[in-house]
N, CA and C atoms as an extended XYZ file, in Angstrom:
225
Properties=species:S:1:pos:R:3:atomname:S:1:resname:S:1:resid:I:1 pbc="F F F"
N         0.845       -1.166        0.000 N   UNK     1
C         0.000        0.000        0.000 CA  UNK     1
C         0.898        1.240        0.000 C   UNK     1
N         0.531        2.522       -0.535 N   UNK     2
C         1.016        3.408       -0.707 CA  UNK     2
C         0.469        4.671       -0.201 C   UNK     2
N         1.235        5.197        0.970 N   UNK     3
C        -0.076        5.805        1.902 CA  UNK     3
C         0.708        7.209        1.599 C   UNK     3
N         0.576        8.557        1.802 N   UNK     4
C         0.804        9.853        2.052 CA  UNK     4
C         1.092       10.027        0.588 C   UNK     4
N         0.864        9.525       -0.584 N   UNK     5
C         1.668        9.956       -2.046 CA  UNK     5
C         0.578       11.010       -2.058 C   UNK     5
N         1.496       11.825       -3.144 N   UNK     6
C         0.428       13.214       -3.619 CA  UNK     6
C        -0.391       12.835       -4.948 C   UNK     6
N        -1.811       13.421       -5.073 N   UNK     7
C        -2.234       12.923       -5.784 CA  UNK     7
C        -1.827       13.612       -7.091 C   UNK     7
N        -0.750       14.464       -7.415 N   UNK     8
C        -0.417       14.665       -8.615 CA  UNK     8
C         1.201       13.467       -8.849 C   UNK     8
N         1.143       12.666       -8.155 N   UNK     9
C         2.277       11.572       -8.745 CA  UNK     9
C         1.571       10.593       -9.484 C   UNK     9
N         2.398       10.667      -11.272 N   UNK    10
C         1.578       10.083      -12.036 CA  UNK    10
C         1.902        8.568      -12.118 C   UNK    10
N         1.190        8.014      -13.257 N   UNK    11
C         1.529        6.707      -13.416 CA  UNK    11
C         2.439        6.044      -13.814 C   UNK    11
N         3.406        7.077      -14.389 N   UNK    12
C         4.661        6.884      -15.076 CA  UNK    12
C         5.423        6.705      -13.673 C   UNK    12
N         5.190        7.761      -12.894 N   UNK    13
C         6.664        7.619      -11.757 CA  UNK    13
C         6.312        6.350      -10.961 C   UNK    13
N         4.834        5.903      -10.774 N   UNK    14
C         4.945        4.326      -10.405 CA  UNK    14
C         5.559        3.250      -10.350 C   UNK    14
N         5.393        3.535      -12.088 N   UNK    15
C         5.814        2.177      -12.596 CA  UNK    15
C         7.357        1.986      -13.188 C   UNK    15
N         7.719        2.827      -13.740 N   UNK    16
C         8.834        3.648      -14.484 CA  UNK    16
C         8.663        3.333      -15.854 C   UNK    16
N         9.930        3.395      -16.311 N   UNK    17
C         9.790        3.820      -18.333 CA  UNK    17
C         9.738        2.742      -18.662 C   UNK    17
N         9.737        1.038      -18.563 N   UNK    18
C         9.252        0.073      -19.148 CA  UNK    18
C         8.460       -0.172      -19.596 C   UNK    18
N         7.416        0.152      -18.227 N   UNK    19
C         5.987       -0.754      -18.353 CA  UNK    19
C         5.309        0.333      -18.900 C   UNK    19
N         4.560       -0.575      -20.003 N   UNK    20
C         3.737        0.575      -21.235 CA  UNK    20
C         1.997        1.037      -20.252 C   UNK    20
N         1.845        2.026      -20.230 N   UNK    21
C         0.539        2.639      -19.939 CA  UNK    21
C        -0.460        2.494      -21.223 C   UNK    21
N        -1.736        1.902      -20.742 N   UNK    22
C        -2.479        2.512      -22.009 CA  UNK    22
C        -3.311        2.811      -21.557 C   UNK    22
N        -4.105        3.967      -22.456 N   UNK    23
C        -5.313        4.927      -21.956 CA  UNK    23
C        -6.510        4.469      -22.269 C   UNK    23
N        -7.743        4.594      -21.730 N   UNK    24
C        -9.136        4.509      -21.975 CA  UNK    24
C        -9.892        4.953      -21.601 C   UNK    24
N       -10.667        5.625      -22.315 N   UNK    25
C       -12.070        6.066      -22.058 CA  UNK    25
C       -13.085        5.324      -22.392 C   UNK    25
N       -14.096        5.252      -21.075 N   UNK    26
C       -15.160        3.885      -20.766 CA  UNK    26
C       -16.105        4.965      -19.980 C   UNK    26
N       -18.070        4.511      -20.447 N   UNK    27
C       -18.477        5.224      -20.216 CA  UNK    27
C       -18.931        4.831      -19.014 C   UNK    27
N       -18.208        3.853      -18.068 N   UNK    28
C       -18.459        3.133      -16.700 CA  UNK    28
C       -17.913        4.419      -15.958 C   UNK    28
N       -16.521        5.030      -16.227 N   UNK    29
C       -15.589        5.593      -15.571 CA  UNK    29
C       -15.861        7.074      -15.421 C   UNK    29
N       -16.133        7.802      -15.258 N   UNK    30
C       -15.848        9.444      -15.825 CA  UNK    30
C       -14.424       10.354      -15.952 C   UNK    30
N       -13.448        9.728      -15.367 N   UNK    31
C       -12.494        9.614      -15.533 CA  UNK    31
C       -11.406        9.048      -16.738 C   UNK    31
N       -10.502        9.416      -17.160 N   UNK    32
C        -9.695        8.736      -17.965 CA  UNK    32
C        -8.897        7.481      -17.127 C   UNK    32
N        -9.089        6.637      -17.979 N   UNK    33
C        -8.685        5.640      -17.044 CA  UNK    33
C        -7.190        4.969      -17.653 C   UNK    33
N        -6.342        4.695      -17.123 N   UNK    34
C        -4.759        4.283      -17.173 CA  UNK    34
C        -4.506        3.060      -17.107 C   UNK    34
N        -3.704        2.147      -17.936 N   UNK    35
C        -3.915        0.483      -17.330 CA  UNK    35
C        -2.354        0.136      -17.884 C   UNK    35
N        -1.718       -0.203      -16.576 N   UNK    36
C        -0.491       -0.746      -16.599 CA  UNK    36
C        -0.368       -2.264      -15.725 C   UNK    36
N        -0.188       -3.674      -17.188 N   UNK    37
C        -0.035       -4.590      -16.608 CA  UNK    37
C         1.142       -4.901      -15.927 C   UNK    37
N         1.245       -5.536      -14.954 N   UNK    38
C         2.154       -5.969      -13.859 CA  UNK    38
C         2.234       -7.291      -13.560 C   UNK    38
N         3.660       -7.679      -13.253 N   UNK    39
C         3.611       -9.166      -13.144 CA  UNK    39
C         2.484      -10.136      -12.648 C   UNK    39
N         2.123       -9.557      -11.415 N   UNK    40
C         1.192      -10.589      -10.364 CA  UNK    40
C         0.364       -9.640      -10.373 C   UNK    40
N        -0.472       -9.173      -11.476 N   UNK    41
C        -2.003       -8.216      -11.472 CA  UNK    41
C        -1.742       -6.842      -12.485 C   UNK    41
N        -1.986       -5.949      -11.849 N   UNK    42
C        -2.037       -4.436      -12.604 CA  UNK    42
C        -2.196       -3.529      -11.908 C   UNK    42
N        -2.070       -2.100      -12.325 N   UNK    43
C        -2.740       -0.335      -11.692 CA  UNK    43
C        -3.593       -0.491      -12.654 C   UNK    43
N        -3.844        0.104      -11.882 N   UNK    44
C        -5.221        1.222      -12.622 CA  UNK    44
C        -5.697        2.392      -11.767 C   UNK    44
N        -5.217        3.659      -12.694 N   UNK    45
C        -5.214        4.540      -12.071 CA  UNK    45
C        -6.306        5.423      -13.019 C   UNK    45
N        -6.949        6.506      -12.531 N   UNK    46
C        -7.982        6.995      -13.064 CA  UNK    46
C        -7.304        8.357      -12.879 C   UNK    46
N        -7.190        9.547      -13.652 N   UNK    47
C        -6.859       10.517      -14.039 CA  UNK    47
C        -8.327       11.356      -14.023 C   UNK    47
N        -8.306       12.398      -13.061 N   UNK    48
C        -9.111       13.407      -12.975 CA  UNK    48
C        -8.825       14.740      -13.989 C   UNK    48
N       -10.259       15.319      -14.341 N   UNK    49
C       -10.255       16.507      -15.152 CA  UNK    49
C        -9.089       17.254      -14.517 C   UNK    49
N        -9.015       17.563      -13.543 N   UNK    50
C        -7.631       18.551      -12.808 CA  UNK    50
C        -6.577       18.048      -12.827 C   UNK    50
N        -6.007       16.881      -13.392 N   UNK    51
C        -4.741       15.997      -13.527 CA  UNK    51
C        -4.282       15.223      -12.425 C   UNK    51
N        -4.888       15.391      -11.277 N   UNK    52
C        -4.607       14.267      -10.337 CA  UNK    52
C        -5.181       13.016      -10.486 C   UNK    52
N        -4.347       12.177       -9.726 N   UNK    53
C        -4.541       10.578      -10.031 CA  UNK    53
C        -5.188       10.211       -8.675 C   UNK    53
N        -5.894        8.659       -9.345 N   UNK    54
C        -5.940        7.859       -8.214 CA  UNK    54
C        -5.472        6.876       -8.421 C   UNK    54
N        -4.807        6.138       -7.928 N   UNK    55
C        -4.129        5.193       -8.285 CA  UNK    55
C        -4.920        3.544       -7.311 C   UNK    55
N        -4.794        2.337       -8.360 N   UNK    56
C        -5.098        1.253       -7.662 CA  UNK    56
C        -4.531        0.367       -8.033 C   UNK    56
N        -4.043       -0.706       -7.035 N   UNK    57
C        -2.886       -2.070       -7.359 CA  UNK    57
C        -3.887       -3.297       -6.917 C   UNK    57
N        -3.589       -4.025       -8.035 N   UNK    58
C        -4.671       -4.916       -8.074 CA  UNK    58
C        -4.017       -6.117       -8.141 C   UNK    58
N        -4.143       -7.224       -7.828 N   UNK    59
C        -3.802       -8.576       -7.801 CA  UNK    59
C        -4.305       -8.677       -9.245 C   UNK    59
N        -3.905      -10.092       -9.697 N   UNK    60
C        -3.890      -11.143      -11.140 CA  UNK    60
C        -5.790      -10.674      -10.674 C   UNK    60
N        -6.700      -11.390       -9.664 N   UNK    61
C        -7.542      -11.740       -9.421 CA  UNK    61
C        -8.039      -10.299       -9.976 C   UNK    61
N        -8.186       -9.548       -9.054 N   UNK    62
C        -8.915       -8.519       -8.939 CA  UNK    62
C        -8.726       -7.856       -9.819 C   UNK    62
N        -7.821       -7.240      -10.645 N   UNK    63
C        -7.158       -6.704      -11.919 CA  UNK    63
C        -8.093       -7.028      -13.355 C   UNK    63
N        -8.005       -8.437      -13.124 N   UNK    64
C        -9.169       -9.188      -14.265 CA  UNK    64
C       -10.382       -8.828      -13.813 C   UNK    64
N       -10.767       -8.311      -12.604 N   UNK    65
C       -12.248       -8.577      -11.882 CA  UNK    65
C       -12.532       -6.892      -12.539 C   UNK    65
N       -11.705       -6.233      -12.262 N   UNK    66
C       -12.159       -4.859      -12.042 CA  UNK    66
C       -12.111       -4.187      -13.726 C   UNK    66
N       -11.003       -4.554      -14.752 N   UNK    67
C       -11.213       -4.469      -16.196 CA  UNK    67
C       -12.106       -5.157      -16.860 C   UNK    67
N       -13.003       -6.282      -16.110 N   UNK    68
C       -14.004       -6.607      -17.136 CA  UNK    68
C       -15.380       -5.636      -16.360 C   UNK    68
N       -15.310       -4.799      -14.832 N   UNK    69
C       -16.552       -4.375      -14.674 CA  UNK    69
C       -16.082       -2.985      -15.366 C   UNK    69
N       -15.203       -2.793      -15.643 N   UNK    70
C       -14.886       -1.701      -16.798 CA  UNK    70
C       -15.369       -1.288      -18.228 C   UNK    70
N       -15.339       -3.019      -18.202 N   UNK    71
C       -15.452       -2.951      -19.895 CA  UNK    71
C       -14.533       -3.156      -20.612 C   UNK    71
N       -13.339       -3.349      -20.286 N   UNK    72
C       -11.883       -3.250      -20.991 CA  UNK    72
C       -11.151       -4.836      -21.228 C   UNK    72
N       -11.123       -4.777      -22.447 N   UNK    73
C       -10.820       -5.760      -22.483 CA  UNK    73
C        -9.056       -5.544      -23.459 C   UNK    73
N        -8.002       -6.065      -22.993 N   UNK    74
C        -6.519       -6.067      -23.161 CA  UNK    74
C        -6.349       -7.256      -24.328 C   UNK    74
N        -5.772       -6.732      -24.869 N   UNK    75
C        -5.069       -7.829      -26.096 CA  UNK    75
C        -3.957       -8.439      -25.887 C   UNK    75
């Protein structure tokens, strides 16, 4: 868990310059939503109109659980 971060630390400084981000807009979200896979699950971080993030770390489980109540489906 990642407790006191500011909510303008983006998804890039998370993860760093490897792991590819991709963007989506889903009309579940109102937010722009961010999806960086990770070994054992994923983020997913949601990007507010004002540029702050929220960021979420998701297990294999929950990662799959939470991109299909998304709508998103990864190639």
């Amino acid at each position: 868990m990642l407790t006191g971060a500011s909510p303008s630390l983006s998804i890039e400084a998370l993860t760093g310059s490897t792991v590819e981000i991709r963007e989506f807009h889903v009309e579940t979200a109102p937010d722009t939503v961010l999806i960086a896979v990770l070994e054992d699950g994923g983020l997913i971080s949601y990007r507010r109109a004002d540029g702050s993030c929220l960021h979420t770390l998701n297990t294999a489980e929950g990662f799959s659980r939470k991109l299909s109540q998304l709508g998103i489906r990864l190639s």
